[in-house]
N, C-alpha and C positions, 0 to 999 in steps of 0.2 A: 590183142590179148585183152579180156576181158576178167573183170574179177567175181568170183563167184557170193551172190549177197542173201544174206537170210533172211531169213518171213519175217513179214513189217514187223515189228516193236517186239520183235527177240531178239537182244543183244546177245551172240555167242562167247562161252564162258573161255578166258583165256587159258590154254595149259602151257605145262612142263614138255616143249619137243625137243629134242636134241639131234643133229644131224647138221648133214651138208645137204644141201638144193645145188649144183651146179647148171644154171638155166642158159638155157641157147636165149640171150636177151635179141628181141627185134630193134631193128630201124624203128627211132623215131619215140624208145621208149626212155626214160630215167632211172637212171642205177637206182635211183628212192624210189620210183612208183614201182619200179620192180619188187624190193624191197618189202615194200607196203600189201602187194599183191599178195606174196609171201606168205606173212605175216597172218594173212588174212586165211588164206586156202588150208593153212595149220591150225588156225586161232594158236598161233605160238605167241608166248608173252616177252620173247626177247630174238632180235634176227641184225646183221649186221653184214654188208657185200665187203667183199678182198677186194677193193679196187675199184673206182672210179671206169664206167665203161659211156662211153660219147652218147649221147641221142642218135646220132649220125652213123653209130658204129654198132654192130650184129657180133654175136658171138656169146663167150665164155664171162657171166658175171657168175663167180661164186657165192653162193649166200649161206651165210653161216646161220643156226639157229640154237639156238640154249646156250650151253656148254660150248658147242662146236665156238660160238666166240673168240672164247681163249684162245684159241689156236689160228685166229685172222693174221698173227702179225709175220707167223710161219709163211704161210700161205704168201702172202705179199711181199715176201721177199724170194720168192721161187722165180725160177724164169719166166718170161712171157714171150708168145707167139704169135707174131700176128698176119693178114695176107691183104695186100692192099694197093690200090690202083692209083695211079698218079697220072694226071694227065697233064701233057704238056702245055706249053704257051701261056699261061695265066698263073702268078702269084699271087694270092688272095693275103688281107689281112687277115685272116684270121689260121691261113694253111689250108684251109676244104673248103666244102660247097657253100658255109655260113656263111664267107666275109664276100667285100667285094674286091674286083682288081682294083691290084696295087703294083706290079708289074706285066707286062705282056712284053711278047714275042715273036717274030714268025718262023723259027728257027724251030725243028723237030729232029732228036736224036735216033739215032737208028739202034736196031738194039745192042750190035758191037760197042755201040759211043757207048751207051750205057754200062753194058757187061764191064768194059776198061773202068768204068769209074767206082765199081762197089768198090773195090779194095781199101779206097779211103776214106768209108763207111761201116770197116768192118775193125772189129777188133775193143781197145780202150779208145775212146773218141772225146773230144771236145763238141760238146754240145750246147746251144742256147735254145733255152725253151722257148713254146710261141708265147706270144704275149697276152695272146687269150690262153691262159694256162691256169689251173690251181695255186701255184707257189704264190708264198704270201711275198708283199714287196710294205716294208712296214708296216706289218700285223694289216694289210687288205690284201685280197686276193688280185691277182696282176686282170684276171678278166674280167675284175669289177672296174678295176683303173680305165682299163684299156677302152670298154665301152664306157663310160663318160670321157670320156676323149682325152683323158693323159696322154702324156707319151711315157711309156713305159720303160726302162733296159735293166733288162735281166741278164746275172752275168755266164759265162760259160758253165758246163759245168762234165765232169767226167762221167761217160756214160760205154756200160758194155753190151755190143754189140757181137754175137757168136757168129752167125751166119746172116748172109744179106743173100736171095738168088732169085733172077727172073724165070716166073713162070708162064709168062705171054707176054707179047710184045704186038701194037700194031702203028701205023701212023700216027695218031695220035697221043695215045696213053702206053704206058707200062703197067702189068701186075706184077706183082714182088710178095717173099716170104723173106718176112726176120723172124729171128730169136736173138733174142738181148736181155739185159738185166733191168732192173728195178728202175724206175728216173727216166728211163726214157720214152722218147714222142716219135713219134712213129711222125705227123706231121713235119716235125723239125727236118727227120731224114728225107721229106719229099720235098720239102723247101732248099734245103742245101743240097740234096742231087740238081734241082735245077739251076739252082745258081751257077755249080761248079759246070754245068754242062750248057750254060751260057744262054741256055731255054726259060727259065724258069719253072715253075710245077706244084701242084696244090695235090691234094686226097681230094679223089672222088669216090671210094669206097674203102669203105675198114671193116673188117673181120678178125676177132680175135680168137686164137684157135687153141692156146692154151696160157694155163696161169697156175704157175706151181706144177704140182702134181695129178692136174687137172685135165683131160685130155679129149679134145672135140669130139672121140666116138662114144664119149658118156654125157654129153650134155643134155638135158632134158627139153624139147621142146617147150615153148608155151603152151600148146594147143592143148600138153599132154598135163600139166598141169592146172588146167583149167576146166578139163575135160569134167563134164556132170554126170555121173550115173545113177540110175532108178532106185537100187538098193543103198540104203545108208551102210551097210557092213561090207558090200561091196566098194561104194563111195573114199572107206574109213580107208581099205586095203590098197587100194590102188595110189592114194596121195601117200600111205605111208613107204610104199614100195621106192617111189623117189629119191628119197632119201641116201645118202654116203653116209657112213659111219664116222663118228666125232676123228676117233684119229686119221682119218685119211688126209686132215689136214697140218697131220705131222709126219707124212712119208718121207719127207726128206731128213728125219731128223733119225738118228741113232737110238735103237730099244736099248732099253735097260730093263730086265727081268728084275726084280726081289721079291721077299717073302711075304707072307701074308704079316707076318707082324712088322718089318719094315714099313709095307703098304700104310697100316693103322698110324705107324709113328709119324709118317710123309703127310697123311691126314689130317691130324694133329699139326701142323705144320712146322715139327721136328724132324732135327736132318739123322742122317745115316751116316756112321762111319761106314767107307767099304774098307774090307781088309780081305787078306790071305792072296795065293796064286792065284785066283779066277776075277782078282776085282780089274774089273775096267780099264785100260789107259787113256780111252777117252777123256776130254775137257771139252767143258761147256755145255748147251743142253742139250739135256737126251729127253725120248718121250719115255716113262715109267712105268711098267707095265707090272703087272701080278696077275698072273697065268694070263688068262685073253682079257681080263680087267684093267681099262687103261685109267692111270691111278692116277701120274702127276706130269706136270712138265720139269724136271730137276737139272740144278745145275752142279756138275761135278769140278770141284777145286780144292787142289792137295788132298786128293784123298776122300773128303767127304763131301755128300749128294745131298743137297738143300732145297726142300720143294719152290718153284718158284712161281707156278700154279697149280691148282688142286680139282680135281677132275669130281661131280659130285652127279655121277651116272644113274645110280639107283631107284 
């Protein structure tokens, strides 16, 4: 993937884009350079990914651009899906292809051993992160620790796990598809399958196939956003076309229609009484809408809707 650059010594004017980029990231790329890339192919003046996606791993980085921001925190608490190969005999320090061994084996599970063993894999789990991880371990990140050579211990931590199911098996390696929730490491589950299966086992491939409401058969290639064409109006049409709309990163979240003079008050960043038979029972947040104008993020309690972000589309 390469970035698209302009004619020497014209700096391009940054604008107002608002949307989602949901990009099929490559092997080998950084959730920032992706970001960056972004950034760049829009001249958008503000852009932000749902989620930390490996160099090592392919898939689903969603990237937020303008406004769509606000709505990163939704996004990253949605589920995530990922499909991913583990291969036997060798526990790496790090979980995957990065680290070196750190246990080996010559012990190869079949895929019954395996099959018997998701079950306690699946469901609410106790889980410890790898030590090359993000989590901060006083105020420093545990994979800054870890490579200068601390020793690191991170403690357990509850993590949910929906489905865990093999999709090829051979001598060597397993493929696997999870869905699980927020916090967890897809690494960790290939570390503790092998433990528990007396083999050991690291990630040789990772693919993430969805995030939130995000779903692999809309991902954008890079080739597609990088793609050059001859016409600049043709050029304009095709990168805008990319694009998901700002709320698509609140589908998981409950509408709430109001009035256009509601709308203005929410604005304003005055709350709403709701009243009568038709007001709401939901609690907590809804995304805002006035007619197909998505207004605010609101939180509803006792009764009144208090904007808790303000949507400024126009």
């Amino acid at each position: 993937m390469t970035e698209t650059l302009s004619p020497p010594g014209q700096r391009p004017k940054k604008r107002d884009v608002h949307g989602w980029l949901i990009l099929d990231k490559p092997v080998g790329m950084t959730s920032t350079h992706a970001v960056a890339i972004v950034k760049r192919v829009f001249r958008a003046k503000k852009a932000g990914h749902a989620g930390t996606l490996d160099p090592l791993a392919s898939g689903c980085l969603p990237i937020a651009l303008g406004e769509a921001t606000k709505t990163v925190p939704y996004v990253m608490d949605g589920k995530k899906a990922y499909r991913f190969t583990v291969t036997w005999g060798v526990e790496t320090t790090t979980d995957d292809t990065e680290g070196t061994p750190a246990r080996t084996s010559d012990l190869r599970p079949s895929q019954d051993e395996v099959e018997a063993m998701l079950p306690r894999f699946t469901g609410a789990i106790l889980q410890v992160p790898p030590k090359f991880s993000a989590i901060k371990v006083d105020g420093e990140r545990a994979y800054d620790l870890a490579r200068d050579g601390e020793e690191v211990e991170l403690e357990a931590r509850e993590v949910l796990i929906d489905s865990l199911a093999i999709v090829a098996h051979d001598g060597n390696s397993t493929t696997l598809e999870a869905e699980c929730g927020k916090g967890t490491y897809v690494r960790a589950i290939a570390r503790d399958l092998g433990r528990a299966l007396g083999c050991f086992g690291h990630v040789t491939a990772l693919r993430r196939t969805r995030v939130g409401p995000f779903l692999e058969q809309e991902f954008i290639p890079a080739e597609d956003l990088t793609r050059t064409l001859p016409d600049p109006a043709e050029q304009e049409a095709h990168v805008a076309a990319l694009l998901s709309p700002v709320d698509r990163g609140l589908a998981e979240l409950s509408e709430l229609q109001v009035s256009r003079h509601d709308a203005a008050r929410l604005k304003r960043g005055q709350s709403v009484i709701l009243r009568g038979r038709d007001a709401p029972t939901v609690l907590g947040h809804v995304a805002v809408v006035a007619g197909h104008e998505l207004i605010a993020i609101g939180e509803i309690d006792k009764g009144e809707l208090r904007p808790h972000r303000v949507f400024n589309l126009a």
